[in-house]
Structure formats: structure tokens, C-alpha cells
C-alpha positions in Angstrom: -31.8 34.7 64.2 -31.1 33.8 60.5 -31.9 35.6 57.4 -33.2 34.2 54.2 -34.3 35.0 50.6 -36.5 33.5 47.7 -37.4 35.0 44.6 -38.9 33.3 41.2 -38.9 33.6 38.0 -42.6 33.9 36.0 -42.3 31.6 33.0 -38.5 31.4 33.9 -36.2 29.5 36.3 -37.5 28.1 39.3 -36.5 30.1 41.8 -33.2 30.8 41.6 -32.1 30.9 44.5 -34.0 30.0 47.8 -32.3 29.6 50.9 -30.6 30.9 54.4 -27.8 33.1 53.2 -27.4 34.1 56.6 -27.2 32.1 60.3 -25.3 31.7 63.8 -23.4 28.9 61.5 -22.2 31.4 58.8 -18.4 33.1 59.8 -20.1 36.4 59.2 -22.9 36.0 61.9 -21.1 37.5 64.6 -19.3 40.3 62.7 -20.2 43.9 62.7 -22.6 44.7 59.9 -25.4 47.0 59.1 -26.9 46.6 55.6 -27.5 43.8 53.7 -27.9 44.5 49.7 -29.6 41.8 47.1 -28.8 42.5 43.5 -31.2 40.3 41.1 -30.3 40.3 37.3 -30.3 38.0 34.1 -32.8 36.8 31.9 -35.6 34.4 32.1 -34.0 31.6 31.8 -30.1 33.4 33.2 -30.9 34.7 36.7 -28.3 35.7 38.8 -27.7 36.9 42.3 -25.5 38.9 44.5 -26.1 39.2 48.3 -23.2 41.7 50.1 -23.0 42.3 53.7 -21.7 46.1 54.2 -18.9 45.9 51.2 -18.7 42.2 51.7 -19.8 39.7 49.5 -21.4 36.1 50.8 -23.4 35.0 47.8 -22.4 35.5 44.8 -24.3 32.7 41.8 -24.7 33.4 38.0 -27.2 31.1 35.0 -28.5 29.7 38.8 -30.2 26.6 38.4 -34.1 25.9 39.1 -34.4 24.9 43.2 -37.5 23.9 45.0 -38.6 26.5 47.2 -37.2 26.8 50.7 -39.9 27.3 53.5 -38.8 27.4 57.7 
């Protein structure tokens, strides 16, 4: 089980971010969780992304670069 994200940006950054935030390789895989919270903000050219598990931030990027989109 894994968990990933992608989001865009119309006219903007090229997707932002685009990834697996979240696998049996990650040190918070096996820990005891129950929500998982994506906060988006910026501009359109500025996004910026926070991913927390429970109270516990695991991604945390600001002005994020373009990326290629990431597909399984």
C-alpha cells in the first residue's frame, strides 16, 4: 500500500508537486496514524504544500518547482 498526490497549476507551475508521499519505505509507514491532511497554497507561479500525518508533518515544500507528472 502506498499513498500518493498530484495537483497542477492552470496557466501556473507544473504540478507542483507529484509523487508517493507515503510507502512501506517511509519511517512513518508502520506507525499508528489515522488522518492524513494536504494544505495547498501560493500563487500561480508560488505553490506550496503541506502534507501532515495526525499532527506530524512529512512534506513540507514552498515556491515548488515545475515536475513532470508522476503516474503508477
Amino acid at each position: 500500500m502506498c499513498f500518493a498526490f498530484s495537483y497542477d497549476i492552470t496557466w501556473g507551475t507544473d504540478f507542483p508537486y507529484s509523487g508517493v508521499f507515503l510507502d512501506q519505505n517511509s519511517k512513518y509507514f508502520a506507525k499508528d496514524w489515522n488522518e492524513i491532511e494536504i494544505s495547498m497554497w501560493g500563487a500561480v507561479r508560488t505553490g506550496c504544500i503541506t502534507i501532515d500525518l495526525d499532527d506530524r508533518t512529512i512534506v513540507h515544500e514552498t515556491n515548488c518547482s515545475s515536475h513532470k507528472e508522476w503516474k503508477p
